[in-house]
C-alpha positions in Angstrom: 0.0 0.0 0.0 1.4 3.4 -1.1 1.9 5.7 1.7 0.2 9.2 1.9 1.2 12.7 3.5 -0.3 14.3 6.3 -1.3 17.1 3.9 -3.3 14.1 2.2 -4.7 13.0 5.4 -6.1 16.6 6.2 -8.2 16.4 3.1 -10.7 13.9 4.7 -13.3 15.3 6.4 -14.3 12.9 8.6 -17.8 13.1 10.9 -19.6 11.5 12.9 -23.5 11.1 11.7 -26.8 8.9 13.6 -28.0 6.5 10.9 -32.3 8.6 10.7 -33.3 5.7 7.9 -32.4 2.8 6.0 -34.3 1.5 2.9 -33.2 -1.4 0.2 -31.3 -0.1 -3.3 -34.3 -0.8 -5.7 -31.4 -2.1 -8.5 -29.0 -3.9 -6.1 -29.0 -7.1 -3.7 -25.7 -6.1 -1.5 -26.6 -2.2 -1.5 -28.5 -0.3 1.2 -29.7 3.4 1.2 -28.2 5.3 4.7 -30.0 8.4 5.5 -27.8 10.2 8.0 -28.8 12.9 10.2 -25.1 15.3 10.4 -26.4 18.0 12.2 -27.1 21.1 9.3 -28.3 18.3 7.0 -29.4 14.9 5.9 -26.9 13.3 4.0 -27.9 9.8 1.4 -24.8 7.6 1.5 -25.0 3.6 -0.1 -23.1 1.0 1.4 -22.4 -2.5 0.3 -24.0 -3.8 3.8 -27.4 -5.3 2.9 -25.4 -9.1 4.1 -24.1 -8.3 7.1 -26.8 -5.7 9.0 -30.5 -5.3 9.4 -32.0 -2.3 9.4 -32.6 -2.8 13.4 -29.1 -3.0 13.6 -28.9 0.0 12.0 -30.9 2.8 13.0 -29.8 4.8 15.8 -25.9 3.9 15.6 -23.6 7.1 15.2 -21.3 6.1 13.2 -18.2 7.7 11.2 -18.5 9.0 7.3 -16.5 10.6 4.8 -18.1 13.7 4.6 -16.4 15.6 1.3 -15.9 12.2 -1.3 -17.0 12.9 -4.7 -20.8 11.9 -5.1 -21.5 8.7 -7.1 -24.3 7.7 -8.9 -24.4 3.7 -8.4 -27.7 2.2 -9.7 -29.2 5.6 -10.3 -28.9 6.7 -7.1 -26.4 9.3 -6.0 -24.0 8.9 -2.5 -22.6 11.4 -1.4 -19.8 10.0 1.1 -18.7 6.9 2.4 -19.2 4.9 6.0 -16.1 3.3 7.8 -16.0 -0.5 8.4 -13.5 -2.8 9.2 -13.6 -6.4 7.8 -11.3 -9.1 8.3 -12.8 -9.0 11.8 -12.9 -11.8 14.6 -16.4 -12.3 15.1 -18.2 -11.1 12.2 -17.1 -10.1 8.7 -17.6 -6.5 8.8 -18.2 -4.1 11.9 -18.9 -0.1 11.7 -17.0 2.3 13.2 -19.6 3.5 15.9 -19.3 5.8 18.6 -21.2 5.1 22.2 -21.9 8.3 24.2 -23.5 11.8 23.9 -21.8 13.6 20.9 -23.6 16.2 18.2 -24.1 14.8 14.8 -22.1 16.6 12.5 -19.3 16.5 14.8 -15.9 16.1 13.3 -13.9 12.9 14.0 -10.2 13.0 15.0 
């Protein structure tokens, strides 16, 4: 893996974001639709997670997104930033990066 400056680094915007709604990609069986509430807006992200979480398991959860990524139409819908997961993981194949606790949505991660 190529290695990348800390100028590079500061280009992320990274948030934190409560997961308001989740609905099924009409054109895809791995996609979901993520609405996020962060904070001054709602934002629509897609994530290849339809195998590995429920909506249950989903709503509520604050989790971190890449707030300024390039939007992306995939399946005629557009997503405009990207959720952190790990995979690879002990107990289950993918996990979210969550946060427990108080904190405003919107916030920015560091």
């Amino acid at each position: 893996m190529e290695n990348i400056t800390i100028s590079d680094f500061e280009k992320i915007d990274l948030r934190i974001a409560v997961v308001k709604a989740v609905h099924p990609h009409p054109k895809s069986n791995k996609m979901i639709v993520l609405v996020l509430d962060a904070g001054d807006k709602e934002v629509q992200i897609l994530a290849g997670l339809k195998q590995y979480y429920t909506e249950k398991d989903l709503l509520g959860k604050r989790i971190v997104y890449v707030a300024n990524l390039e939007p992306k139409i995939i399946g005629g819908l557009e997503s405009n930033g990207m959720i952190l997961a790990a995979d690879d993981c002990v107990h289950k194949p993918l996990i979210l990066t969550t946060f427990e606790g108080e904190m405003k949505s919107g916030a920015k991660a560091k």
